[in-house]
C-alpha positions as a Markdown table, in Angstrom:
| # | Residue | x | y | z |
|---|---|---|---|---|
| 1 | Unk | 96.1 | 100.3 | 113.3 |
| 2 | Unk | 97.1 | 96.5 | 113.2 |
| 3 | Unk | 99.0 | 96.3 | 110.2 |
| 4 | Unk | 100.8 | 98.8 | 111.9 |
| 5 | Unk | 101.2 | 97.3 | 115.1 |
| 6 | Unk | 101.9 | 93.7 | 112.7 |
| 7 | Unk | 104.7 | 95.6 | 111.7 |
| 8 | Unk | 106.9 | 96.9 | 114.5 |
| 9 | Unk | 109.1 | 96.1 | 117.4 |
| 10 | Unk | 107.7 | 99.2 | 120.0 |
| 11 | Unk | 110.3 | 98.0 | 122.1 |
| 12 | Unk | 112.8 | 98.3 | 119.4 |
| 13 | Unk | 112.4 | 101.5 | 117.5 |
| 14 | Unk | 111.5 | 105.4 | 118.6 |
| 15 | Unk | 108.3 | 105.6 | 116.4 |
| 16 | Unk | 105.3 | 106.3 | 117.9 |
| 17 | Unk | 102.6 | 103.3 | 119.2 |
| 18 | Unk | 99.4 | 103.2 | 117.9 |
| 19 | Unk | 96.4 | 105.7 | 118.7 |
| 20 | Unk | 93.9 | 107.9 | 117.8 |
| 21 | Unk | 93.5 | 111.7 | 117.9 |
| 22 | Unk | 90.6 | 112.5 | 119.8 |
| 23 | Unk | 89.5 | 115.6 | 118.1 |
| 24 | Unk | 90.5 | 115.2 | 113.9 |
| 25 | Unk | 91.1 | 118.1 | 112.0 |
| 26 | Unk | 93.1 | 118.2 | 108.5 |
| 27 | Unk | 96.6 | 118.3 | 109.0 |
| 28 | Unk | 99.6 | 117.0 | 106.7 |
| 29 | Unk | 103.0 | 115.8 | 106.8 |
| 30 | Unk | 105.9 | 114.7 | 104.4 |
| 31 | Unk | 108.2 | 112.5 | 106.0 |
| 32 | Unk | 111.7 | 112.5 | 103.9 |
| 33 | Unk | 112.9 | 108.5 | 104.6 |
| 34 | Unk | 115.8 | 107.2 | 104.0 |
| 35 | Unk | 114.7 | 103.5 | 104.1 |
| 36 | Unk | 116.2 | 101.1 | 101.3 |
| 37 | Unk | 115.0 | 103.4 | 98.7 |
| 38 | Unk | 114.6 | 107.2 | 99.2 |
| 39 | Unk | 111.1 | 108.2 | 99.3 |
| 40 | Unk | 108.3 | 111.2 | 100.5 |
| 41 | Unk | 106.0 | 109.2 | 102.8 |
| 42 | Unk | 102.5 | 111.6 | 102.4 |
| 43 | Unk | 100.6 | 111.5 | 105.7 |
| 44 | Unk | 96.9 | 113.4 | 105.7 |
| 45 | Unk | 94.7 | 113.4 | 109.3 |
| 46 | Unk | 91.6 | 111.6 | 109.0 |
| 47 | Unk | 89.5 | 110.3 | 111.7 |
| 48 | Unk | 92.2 | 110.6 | 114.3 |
| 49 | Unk | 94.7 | 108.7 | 111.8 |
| 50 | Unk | 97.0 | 109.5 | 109.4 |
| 51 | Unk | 96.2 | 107.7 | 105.6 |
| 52 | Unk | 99.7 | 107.2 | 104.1 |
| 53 | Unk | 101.2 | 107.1 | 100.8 |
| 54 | Unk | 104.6 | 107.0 | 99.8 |
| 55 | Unk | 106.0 | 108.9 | 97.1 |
| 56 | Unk | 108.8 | 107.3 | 94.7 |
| 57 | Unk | 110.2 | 110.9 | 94.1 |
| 58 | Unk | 110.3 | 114.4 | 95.8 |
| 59 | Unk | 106.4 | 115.9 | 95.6 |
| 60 | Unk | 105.8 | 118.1 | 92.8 |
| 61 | Unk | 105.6 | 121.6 | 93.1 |
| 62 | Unk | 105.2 | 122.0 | 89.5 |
| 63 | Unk | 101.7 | 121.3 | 87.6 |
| 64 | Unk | 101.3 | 118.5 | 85.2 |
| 65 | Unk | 104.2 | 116.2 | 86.6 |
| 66 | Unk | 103.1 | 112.8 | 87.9 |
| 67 | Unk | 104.4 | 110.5 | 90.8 |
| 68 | Unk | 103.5 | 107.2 | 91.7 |
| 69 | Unk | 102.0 | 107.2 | 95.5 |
| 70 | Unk | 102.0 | 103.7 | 96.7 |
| 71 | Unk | 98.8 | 103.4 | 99.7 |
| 72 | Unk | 100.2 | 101.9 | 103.1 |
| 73 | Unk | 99.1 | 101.4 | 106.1 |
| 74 | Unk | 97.4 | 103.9 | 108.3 |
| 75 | Unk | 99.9 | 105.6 | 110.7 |
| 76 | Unk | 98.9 | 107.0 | 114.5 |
| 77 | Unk | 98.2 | 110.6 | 114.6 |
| 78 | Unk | 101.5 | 111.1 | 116.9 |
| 79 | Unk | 103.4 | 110.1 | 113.6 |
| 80 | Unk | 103.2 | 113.2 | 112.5 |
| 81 | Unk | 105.6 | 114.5 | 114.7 |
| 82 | Unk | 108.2 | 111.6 | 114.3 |
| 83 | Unk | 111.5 | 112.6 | 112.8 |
| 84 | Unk | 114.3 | 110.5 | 113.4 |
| 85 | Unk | 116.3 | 107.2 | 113.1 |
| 86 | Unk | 114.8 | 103.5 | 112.9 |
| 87 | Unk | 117.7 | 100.7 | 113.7 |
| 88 | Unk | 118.8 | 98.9 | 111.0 |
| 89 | Unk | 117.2 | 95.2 | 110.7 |
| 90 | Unk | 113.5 | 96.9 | 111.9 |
| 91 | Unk | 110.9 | 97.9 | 109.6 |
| 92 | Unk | 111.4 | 101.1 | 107.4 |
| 93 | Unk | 114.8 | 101.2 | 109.0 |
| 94 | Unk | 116.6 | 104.5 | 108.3 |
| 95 | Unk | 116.5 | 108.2 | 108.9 |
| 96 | Unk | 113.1 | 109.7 | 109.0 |
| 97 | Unk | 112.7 | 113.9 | 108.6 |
| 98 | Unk | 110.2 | 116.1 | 108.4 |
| 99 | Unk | 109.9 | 117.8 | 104.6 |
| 100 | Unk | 106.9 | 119.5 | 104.9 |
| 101 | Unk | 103.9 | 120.3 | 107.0 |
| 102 | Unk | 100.9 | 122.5 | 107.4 |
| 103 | Unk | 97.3 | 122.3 | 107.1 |
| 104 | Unk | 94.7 | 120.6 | 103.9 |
| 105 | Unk | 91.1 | 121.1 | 102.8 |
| 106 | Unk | 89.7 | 118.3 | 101.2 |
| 107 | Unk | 88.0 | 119.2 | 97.7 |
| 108 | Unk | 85.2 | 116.9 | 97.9 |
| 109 | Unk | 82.9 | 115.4 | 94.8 |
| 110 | Unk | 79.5 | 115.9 | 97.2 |
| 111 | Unk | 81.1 | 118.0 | 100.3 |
| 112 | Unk | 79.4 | 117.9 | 103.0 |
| 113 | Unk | 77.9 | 114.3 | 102.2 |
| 114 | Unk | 81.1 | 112.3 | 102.3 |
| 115 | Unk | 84.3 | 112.4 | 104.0 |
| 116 | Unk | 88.2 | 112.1 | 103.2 |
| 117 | Unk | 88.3 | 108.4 | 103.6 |
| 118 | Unk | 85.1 | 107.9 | 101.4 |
| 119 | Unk | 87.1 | 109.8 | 98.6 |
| 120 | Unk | 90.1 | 107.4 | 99.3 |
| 121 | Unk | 87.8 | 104.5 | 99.1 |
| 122 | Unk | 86.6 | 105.7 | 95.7 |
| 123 | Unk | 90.1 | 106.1 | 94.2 |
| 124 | Unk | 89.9 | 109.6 | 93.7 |
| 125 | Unk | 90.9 | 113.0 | 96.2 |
| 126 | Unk | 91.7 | 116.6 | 95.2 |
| 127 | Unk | 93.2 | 117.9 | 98.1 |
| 128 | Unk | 93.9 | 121.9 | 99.2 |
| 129 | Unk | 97.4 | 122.0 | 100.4 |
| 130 | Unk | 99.0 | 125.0 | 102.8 |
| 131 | Unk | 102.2 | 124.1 | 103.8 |
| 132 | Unk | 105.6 | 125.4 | 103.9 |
| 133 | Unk | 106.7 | 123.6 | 100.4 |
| 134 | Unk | 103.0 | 122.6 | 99.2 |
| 135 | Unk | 100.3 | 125.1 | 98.3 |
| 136 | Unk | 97.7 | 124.9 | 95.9 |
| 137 | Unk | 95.3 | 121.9 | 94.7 |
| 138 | Unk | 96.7 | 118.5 | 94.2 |
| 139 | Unk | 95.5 | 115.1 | 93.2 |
| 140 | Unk | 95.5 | 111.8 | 94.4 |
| 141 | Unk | 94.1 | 109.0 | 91.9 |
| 142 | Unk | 94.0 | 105.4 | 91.8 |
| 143 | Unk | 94.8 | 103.6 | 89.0 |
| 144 | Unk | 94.7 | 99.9 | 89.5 |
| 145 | Unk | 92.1 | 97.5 | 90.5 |
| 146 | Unk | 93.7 | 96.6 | 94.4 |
| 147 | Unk | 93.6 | 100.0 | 95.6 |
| 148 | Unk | 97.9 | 100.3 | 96.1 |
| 149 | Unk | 99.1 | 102.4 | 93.1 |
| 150 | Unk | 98.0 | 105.8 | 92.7 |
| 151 | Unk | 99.1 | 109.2 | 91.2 |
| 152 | Unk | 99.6 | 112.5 | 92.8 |
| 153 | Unk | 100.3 | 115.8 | 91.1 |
| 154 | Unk | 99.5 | 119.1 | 91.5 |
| 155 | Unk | 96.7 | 120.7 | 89.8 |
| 156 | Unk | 97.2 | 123.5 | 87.2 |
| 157 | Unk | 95.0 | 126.5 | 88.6 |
């Protein structure tokens, strides 16, 4: 949580300060933002935080087609609720909405011997999404050396 913190003004703008969710469980959230550039900011629980991506495009629904998921910084759990407006002239400023939400399972190489941030750390998670917009099995993949750029697209099944 302190790039996080490093980040933001609390004083400043209506997102959430840091924390952790006591009790973890597996839920997801697409943030629509409006920042300078329209992206899909991917949020999945894990360990009482949510791991964050954001998506250059609209998330696929479609097998086979490919967007670039840039890793960020790990958001609080209470993020996951946030919808709304960031002032102008403070980080990520512009209009935050909710796109999509629901529930994941984590499709893990050696389940039950590692977790969702163990995949992450190895550059590569297949992911069970049930949401309103997402369903089905999707991948996340890392594809350069530092960890940052990564693919995710949906699975054919």
């Amino acid at each position: 949580m302190e790039e996080y913190k490093k980040k933001r003004r609390f004083e400043a703008t209506p997102e959430p300060g840091p924390g952790v969710k006591e009790e973890p469980g597996h839920e997801f959230v697409i943030q629509k933002h409006q920042a300078t550039r329209l992206h899909w900011d991917l949020r999945l629980e894990d360990e009482g935080v949510l791991k964050s991506w954001a998506v250059t495009k609209e998330p696929p629904t479609t097998p086979g087609i490919k967007r670039l998921a840039v890793h960020v910084e790990d958001h609080p759990y209470d993020y996951i609720d946030f919808e709304g407006e960031i002032p102008k002239g403070e980080y990520g400023a512009g209009t935050v909405e909710i796109w999509d939400r629901g529930t994941y399972r984590p499709l893990l190489y050696r389940e039950p011997d590692n977790s969702t941030a163990e995949a992450i750390d190895r550059g590569a998670l297949k992911i069970e999404f049930d949401g309103e917009r997402l369903k089905g099995h999707y991948v996340l993949f890392n594809f350069d050396k530092k960890g940052k750029n990564w693919f995710f697209f949906k699975m054919k099944h």
